[in-house]
N, C-alpha and C positions, 0 to 999 in steps of 0.2 A: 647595639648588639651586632656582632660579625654573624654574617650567615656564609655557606659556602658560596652561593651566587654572587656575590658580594664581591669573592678570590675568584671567578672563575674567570675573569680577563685579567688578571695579577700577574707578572710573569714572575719565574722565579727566580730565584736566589743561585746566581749565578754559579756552577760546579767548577769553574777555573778561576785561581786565585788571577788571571792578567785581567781581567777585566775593572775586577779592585784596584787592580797598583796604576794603573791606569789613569786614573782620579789624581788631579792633583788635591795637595792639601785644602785648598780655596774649596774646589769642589767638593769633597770630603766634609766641609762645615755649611756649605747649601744642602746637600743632604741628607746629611743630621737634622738638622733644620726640620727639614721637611718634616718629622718623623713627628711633628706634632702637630701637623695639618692647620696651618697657618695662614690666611692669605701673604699673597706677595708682597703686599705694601707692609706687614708686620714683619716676613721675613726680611726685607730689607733695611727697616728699621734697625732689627737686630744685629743684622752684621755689617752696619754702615756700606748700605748698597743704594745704588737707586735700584727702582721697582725694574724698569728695562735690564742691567745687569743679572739682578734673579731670575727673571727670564729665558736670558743667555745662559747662566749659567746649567737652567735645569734642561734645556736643549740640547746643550753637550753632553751632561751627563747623562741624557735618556741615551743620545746617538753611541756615546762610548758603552753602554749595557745591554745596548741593544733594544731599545725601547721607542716605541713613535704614540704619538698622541701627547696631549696637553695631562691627562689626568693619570695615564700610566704611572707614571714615575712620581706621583703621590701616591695612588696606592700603594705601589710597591715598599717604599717607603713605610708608610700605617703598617702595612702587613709585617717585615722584616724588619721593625723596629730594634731588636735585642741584638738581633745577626748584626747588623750594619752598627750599632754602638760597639759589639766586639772587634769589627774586621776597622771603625773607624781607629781606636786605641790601638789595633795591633799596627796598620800602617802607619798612623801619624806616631805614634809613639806620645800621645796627650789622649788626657782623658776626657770623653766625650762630654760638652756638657749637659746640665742636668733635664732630665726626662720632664719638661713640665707638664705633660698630661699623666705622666703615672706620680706625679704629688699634687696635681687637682686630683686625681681621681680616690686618692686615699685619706685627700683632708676631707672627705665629703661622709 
């Protein structure tokens, strides 16, 4: 269950599209990724990474959003789920893939 405490160290959703385009594509699918709260060694699985690479890459993408801390740029992520799958398909021009916590959460 999300409570507001929960969001209250969440940053938000960026109000300038250059912080998006900012992201390369690579980046772009680490944090998609993210959006279903994964550890690292699963994220890298997934996108034929090593665990130290997912690493890296969620460091630049905190640094380029403006983000410090190891767990920011998770939550962020969990929270802005919907946004960041619309802003992933507007810049990459591909469609994001599929949400697997919102088809765990409906086979249930």
């Amino acid at each position: 269950m999300n409570t507001d405490s929960q969001h209250t160290n969440t940053p938000k959703l960026p109000t300038t599209t250059a912080a998006m385009y900012d992201l390369t594509e690579r980046e772009w699918d680490v944090l998609i990724e993210l959006t279903d709260d994964l550890p690292n060694a699963e994220l890298a699985e997934r996108l034929s990474l090593t665990v130290k690479s997912v690493e890296n890459y969620k460091t630049v993408i905190g640094r380029k959003l403006g983000m410090a801390g190891r767990d920011v740029l998770n939550r962020y992520a969990r929270r802005y789920t919907l946004e960041l799958r619309e802003w992933y398909q507007r810049i990459t021009g591909k469609l994001p893939p599929p949400d697997f916590n919102y088809y765990t959460a409906i086979s249930r």
